[in-house]
DRENDO-1510 file (C-alpha; in Angstrom, 1 decimal, always signed):
<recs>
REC; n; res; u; v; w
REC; 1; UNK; -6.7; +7.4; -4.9 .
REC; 2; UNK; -4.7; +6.4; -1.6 .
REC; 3; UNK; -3.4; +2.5; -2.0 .
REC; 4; UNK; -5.5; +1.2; +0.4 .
REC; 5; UNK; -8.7; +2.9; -1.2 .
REC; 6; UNK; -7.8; +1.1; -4.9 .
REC; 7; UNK; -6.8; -2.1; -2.8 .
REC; 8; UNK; -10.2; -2.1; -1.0 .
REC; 9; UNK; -12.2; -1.3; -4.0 .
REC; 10; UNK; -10.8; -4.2; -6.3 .
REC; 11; UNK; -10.8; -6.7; -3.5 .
REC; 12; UNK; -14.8; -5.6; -3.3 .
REC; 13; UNK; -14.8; -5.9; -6.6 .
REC; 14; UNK; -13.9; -9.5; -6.6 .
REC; 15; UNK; -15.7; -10.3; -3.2 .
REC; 16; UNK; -18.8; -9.1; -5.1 .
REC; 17; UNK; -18.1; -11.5; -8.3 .
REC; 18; UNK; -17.3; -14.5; -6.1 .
REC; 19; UNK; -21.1; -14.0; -4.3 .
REC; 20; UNK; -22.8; -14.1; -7.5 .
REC; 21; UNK; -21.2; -17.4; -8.1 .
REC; 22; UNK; -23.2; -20.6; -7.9 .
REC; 23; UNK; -20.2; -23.3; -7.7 .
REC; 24; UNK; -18.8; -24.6; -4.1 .
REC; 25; UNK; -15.1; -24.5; -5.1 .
REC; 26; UNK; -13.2; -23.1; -7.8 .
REC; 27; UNK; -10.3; -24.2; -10.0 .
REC; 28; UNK; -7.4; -22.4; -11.3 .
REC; 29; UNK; -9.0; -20.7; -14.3 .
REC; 30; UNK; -11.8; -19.1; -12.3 .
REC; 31; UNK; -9.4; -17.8; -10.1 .
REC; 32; UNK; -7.5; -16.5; -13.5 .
REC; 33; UNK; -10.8; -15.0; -14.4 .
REC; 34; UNK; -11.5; -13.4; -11.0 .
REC; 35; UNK; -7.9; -11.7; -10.2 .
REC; 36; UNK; -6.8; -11.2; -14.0 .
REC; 37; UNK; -3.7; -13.2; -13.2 .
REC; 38; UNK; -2.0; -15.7; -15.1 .
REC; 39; UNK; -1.4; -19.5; -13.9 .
REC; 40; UNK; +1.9; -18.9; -11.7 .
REC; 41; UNK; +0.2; -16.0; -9.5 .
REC; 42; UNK; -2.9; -17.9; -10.0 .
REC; 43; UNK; -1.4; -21.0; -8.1 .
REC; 44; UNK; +0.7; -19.0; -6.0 .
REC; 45; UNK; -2.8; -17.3; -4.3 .
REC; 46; UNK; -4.6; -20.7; -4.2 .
REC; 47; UNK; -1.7; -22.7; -2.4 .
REC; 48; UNK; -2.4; -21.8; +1.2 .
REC; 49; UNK; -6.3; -22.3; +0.7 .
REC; 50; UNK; -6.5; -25.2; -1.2 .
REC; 51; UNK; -9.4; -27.8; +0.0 .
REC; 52; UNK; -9.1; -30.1; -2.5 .
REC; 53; UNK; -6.9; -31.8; -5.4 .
REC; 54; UNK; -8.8; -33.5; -8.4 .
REC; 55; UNK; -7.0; -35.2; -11.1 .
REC; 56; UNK; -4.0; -33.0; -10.2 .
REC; 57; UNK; -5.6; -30.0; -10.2 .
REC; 58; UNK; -6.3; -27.9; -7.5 .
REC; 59; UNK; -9.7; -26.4; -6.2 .
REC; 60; UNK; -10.5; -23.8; -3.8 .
REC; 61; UNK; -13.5; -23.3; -1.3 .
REC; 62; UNK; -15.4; -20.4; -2.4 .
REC; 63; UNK; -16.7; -19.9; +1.3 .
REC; 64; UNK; -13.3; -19.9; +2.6 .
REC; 65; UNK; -11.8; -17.7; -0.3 .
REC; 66; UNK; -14.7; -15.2; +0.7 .
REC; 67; UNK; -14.0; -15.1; +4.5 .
REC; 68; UNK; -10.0; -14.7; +3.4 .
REC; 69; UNK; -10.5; -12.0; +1.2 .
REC; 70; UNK; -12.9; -10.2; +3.5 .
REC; 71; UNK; -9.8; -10.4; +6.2 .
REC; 72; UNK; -8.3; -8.2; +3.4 .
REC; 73; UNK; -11.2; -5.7; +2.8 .
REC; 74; UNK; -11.9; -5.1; +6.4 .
REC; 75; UNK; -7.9; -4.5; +6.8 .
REC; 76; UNK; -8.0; -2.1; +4.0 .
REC; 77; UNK; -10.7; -0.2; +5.3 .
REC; 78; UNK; -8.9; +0.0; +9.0 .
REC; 79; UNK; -5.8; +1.6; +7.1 .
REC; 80; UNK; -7.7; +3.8; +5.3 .
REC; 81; UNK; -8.9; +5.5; +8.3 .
REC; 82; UNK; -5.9; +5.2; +9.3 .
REC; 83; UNK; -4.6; +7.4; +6.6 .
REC; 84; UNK; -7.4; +10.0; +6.5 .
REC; 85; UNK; -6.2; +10.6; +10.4 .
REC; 86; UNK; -2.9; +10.6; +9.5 .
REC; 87; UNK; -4.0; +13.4; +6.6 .
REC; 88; UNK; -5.6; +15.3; +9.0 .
REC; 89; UNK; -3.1; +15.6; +11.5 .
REC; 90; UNK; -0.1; +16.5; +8.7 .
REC; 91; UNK; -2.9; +19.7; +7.9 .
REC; 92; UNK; -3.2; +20.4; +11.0 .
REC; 93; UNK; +0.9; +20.8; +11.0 .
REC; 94; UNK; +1.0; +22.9; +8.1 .
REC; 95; UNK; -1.6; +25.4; +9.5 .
REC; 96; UNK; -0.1; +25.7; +13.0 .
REC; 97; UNK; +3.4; +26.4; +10.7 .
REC; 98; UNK; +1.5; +28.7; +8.5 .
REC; 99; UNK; +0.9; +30.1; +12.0 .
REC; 100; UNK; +4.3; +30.3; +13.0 .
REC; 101; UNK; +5.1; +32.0; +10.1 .
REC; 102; UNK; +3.1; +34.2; +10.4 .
REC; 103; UNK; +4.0; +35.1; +14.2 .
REC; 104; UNK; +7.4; +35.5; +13.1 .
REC; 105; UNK; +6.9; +37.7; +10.0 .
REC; 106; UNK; +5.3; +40.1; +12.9 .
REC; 107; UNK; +8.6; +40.1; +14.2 .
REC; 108; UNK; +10.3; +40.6; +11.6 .
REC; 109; UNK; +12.2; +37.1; +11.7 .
REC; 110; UNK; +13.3; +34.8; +8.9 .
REC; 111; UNK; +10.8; +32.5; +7.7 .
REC; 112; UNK; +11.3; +29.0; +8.4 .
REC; 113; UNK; +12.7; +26.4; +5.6 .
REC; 114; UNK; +9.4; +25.6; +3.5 .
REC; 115; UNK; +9.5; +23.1; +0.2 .
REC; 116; UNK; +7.2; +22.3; -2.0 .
REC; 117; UNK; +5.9; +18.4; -2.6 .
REC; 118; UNK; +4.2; +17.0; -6.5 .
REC; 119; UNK; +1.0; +16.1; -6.2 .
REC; 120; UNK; +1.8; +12.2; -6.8 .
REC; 121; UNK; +4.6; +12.3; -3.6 .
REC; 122; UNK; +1.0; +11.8; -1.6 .
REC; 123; UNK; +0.2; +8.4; -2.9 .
REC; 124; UNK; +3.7; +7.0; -2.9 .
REC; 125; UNK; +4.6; +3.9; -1.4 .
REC; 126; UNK; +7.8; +2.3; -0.2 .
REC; 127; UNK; +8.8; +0.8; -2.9 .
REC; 128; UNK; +8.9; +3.8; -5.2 .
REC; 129; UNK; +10.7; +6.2; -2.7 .
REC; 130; UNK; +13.6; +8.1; -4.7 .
REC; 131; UNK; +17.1; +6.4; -4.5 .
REC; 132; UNK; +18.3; +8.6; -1.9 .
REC; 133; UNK; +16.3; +6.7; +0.9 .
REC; 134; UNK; +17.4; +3.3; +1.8 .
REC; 135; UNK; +15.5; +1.2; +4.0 .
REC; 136; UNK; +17.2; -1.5; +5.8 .
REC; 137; UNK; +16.9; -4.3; +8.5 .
REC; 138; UNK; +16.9; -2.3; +11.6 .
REC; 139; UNK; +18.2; +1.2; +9.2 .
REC; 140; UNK; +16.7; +4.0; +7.2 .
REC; 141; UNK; +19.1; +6.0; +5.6 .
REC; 142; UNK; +18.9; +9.6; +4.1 .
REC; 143; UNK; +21.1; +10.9; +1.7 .
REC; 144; UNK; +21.2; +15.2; +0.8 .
REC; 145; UNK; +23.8; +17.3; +0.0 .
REC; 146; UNK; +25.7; +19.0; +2.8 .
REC; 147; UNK; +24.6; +22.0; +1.5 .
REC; 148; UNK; +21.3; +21.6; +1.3 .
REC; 149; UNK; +19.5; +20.2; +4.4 .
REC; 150; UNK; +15.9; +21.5; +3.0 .
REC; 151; UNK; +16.1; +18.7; +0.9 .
REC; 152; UNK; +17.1; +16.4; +3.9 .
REC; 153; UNK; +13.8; +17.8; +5.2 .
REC; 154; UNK; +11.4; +17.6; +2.0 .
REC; 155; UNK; +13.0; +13.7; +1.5 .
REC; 156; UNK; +12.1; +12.9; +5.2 .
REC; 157; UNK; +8.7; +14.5; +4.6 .
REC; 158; UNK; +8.3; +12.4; +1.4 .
REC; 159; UNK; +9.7; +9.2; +3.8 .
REC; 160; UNK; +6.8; +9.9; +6.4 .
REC; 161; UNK; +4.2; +10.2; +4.0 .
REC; 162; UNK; +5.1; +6.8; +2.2 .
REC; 163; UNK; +5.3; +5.2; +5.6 .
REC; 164; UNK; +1.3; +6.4; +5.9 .
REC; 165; UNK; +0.5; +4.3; +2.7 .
REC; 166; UNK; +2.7; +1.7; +2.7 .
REC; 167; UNK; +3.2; +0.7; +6.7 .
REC; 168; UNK; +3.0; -3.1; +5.7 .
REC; 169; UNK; +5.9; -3.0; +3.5 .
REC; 170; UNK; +8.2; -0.4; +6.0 .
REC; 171; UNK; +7.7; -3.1; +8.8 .
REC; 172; UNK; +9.0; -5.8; +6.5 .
REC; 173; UNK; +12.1; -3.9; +5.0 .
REC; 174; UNK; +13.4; -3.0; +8.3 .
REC; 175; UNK; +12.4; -6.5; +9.8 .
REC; 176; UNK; +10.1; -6.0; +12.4 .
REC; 177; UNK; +7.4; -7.8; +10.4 .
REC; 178; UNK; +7.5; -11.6; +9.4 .
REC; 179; UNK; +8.7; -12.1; +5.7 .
REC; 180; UNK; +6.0; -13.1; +4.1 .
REC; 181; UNK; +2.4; -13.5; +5.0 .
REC; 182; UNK; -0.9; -13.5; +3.7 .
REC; 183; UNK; -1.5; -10.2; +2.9 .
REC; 184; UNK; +2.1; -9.9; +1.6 .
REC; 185; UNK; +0.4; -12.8; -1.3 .
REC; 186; UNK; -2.4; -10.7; -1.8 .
REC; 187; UNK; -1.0; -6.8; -1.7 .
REC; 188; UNK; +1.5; -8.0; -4.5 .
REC; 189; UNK; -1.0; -10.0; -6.4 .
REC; 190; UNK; -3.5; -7.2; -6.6 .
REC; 191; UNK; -0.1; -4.8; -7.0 .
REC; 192; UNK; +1.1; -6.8; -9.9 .
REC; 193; UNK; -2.5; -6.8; -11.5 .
REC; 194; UNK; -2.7; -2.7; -11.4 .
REC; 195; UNK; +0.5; -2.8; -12.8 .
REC; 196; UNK; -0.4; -5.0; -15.4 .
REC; 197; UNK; -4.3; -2.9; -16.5 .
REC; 198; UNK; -2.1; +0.4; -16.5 .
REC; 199; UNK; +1.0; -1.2; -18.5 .
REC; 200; UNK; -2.5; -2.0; -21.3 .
REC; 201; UNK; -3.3; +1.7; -21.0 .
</recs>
């Protein structure tokens, strides 16, 4: 399942559990409950929508916790499309160079360099890109050896495709994105928590 599909479904997931609710505001161990985080992400989601502070503990509007959080879903869903356009146009590619191959092997020219990429490469993100691509402020580096520029190719393929999942964090690591905002919070909240159910697995 693309990123954004699991990030939409588990912030629906908690949209849906927050509706059912019949308290105005919440305090730090429903939002425990509700994300599966413990108290440091806890606080860390609740500081920027904290409405009120009672005997030194903080409590959230479940309203304005809603409205945030469908922000989020509504965002997910845009980037899905996104990436179901972006699918489409990468087969699209490979049939019009399935094509070309073809064309040429009626010519009797050399094929044209092909590779092949795991199944998991199509749900990558940034962050787990192979060591040979560094991303930098204003860079993106590829390295291959000299003589072996397929690879260059397959690693650049493998790049683009990450950059389809994961545009949020590309635009941060090469700084054309503020460094930190609210769905930064959120993405690595939610991030953490997968990380966290399949580290129980």
């Amino acid at each position: 399942m693309p990123r954004s599909s699991s990030w939409r479904h588990r912030v629906s997931q908690i949209l849906t559990a927050l509706r059912t609710l019949d308290c105005e505001e919440l305090q730090r161990a429903q939002i425990e409950s509700l994300f599966g985080l413990q108290r440091r992400a806890a606080l860390r989601l609740m500081a920027p929508l904290v409405s009120a502070s009672r005997n030194g503990s903080w409590q959230v509007d479940r309203q304005r916790l809603i409205q945030w959080l469908e922000g989020f879903e509504q965002q997910a869903t845009e980037e899905e499309k996104r990436h179901q356009l972006v699918l489409q146009a990468l087969h699209d590619v490979e049939a019009e160079n399935r094509s070309l191959r073809e064309e040429l092997r009626s010519k009797g020219r050399p094929d044209p360099a092909s590779w092949t990429l795991k199944q998991e490469v199509f749900a990558r993100n940034i962050r787990s890109l192979p060591a040979e691509i560094a991303i930098t402020q204003g860079m993106v580096s590829v390295s291959f050896p000299a003589g072996d520029p397929a690879c260059g190719a397959r690693l650049l393929h493998e790049l683009s495709l990450a950059m389809v999942n994961d545009w949020t964090t590309f635009c941060r690591l090469t700084g054309s994105a503020s460094d930190k905002t609210e769905e930064d919070v959120v993405n690595h909240l939610l991030n953490s928590l997968e990380e966290q159910k399949q580290s129980r697995i």
